[in-house]
C-alpha positions in Angstrom: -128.3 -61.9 -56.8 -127.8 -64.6 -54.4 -129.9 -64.0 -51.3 -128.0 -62.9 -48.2 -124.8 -62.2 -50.2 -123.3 -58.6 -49.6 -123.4 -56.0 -52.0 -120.5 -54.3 -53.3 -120.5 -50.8 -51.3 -118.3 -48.5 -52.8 -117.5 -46.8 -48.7 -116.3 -50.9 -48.5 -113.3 -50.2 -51.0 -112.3 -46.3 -50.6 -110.9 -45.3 -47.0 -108.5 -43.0 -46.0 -105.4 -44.6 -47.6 -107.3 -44.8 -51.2 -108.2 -40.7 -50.6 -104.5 -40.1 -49.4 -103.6 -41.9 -52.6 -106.3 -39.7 -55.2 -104.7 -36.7 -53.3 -101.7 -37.4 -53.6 -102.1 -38.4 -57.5 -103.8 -35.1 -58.1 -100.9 -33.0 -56.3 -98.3 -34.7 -58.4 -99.9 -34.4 -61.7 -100.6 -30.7 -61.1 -96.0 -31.0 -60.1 -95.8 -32.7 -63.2 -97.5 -29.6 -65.2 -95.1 -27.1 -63.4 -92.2 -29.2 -64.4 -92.9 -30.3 -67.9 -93.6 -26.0 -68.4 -89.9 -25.4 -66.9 -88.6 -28.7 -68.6 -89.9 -27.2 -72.2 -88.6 -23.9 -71.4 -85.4 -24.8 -70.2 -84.6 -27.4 -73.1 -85.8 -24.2 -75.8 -83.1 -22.4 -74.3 -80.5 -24.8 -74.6 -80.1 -27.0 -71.5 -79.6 -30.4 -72.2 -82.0 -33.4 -70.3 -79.2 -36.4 -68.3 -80.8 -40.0 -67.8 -83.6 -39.4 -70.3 -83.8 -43.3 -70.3 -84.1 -43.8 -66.9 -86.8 -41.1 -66.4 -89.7 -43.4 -66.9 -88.2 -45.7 -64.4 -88.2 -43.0 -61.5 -91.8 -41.6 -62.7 -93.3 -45.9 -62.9 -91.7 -46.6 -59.2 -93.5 -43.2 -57.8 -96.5 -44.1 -59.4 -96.5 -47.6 -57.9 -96.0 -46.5 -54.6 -99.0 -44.3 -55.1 -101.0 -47.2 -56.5 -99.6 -49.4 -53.7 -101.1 -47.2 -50.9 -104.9 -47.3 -53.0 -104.8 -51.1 -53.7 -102.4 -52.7 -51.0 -103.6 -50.7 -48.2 -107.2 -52.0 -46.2 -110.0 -48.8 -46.4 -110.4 -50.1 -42.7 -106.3 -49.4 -41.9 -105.9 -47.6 -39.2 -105.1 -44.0 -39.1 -102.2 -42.8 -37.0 -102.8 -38.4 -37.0 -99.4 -37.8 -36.1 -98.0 -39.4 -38.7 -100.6 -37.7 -41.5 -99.5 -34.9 -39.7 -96.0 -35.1 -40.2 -96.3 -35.9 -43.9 -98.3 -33.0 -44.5 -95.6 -31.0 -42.7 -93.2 -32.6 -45.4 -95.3 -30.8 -48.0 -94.3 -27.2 -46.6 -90.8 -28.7 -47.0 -91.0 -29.9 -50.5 -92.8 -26.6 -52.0 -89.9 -25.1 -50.2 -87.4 -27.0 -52.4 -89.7 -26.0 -55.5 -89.7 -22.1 -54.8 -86.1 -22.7 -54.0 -85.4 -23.8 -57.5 -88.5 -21.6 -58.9 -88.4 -21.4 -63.4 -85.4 -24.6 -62.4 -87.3 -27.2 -60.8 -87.9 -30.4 -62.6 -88.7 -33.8 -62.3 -86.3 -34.6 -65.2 -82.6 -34.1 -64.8 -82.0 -30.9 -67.0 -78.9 -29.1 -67.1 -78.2 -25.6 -68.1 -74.4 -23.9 -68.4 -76.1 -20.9 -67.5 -77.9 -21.6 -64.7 -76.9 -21.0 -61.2 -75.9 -23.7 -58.7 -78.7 -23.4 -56.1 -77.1 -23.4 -52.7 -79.7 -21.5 -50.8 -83.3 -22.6 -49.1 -82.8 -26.3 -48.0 -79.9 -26.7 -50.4 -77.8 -24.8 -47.8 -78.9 -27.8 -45.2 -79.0 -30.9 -47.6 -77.4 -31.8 -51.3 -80.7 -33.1 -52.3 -83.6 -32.0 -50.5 -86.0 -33.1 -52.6 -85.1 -36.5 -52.4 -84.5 -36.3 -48.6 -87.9 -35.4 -48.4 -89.5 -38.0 -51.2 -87.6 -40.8 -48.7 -89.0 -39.9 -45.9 -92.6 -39.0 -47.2 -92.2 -43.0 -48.9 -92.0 -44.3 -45.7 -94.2 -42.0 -43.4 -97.5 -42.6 -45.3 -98.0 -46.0 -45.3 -96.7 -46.5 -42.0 -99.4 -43.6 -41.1 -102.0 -46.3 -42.0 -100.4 -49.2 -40.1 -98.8 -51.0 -43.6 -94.8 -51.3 -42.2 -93.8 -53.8 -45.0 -95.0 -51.6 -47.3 -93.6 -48.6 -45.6 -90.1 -50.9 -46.0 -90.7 -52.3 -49.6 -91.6 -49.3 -51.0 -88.9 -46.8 -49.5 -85.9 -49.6 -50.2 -87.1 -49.3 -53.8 -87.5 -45.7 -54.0 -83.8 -45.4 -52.0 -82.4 -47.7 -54.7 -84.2 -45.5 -57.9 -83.4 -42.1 -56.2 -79.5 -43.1 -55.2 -79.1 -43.7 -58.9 -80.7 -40.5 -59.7 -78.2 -38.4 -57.5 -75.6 -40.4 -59.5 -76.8 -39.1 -62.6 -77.1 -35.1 -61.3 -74.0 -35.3 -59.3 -72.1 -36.4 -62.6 -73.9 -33.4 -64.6 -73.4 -30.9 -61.7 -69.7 -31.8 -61.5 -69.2 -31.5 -65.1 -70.7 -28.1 -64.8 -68.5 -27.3 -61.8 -65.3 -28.5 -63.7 -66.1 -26.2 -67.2 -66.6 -23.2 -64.5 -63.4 -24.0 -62.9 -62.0 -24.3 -65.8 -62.9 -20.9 -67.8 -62.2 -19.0 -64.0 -58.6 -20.2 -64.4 -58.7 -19.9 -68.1 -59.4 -16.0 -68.0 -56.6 -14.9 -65.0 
């Protein structure tokens, strides 16, 4: 070792925006257990899974912007309470979208004839929660630790992934809504 150098001090490299980011990474693995259960029940009973190609390009942009807040982001950043505040107040709002949707929630876009249009909880309030919330949440944690181009970068790209998404479920929910209209007329 070369006299006078520093040593490499692990409190140098983790800070608040890399335990944000472990936390955050644990909560949505344990999301991703919940969903892959109701996916694989769902799909046994006959629903059908929409943009199965373009899943892994929704689940690598979240992840990035997970591994952009540990790598990207100083351990010395600022921390702005208000703002970790509000995003942690955004987690009441997305479990409410998930108990909203209960044995229906996914990260996937699976679609079942049988299943009922969800148009209580926040669905009365928004089309897509969910995503409402994922936007905002994209935005307010970086900027919590003083990174606003990355608060920017990151939500423009998630905007761009998610607006695609809707696409995607808005097609499968009005195909569902047109066989429903459909057999109501077909049966007076």
């Amino acid at each position: 070792m070369v006299p006078g150098a520093d040593t490499l001090n692990v409190s140098n490299l983790i800070g608040m925006p890399q335990i944000a980011a472990i936390l955050i990474l644990i909560q949505r693995a344990c999301e991703e257990f919940y969903s892959a259960r109701n996916t694989q029940v769902l799909l046994a009973v006959g629903a059908e899974e929409i943009g199965v190609d373009y899943y892994p390009v929704v689940a690598a942009t979240h992840l990035a912007w997970i591994a952009s807040l540990f790598f990207l982001v100083s351990p010395e950043a600022p921390v702005i309470w208000p703002l970790i505040a509000y995003y942690l107040a955004l987690q009441l709002a997305r479990y409410w979208v998930i108990a909203s949707l209960g044995r229906y929630w996914t990260h996937r876009i699976i679609t079942l004839e049988t299943a009922p249009v969800v148009a209580s909880g926040p669905y009365r309030l928004v089309s897509h929660p969910n995503y409402a919330i994922t936007i905002i949440e994209t935005f307010v944690l970086p900027l919590a630790f003083g990174a606003v181009a990355l608060a920017v970068i990151m939500t423009a790209l998630w905007w761009t992934v998610l607006a695609y998404k809707i696409k995607l479920e808005e097609q499968a929910l009005d195909a569902r809504r047109g066989r429903a209209a459909h057999k109501s007329t077909a049966t007076k």
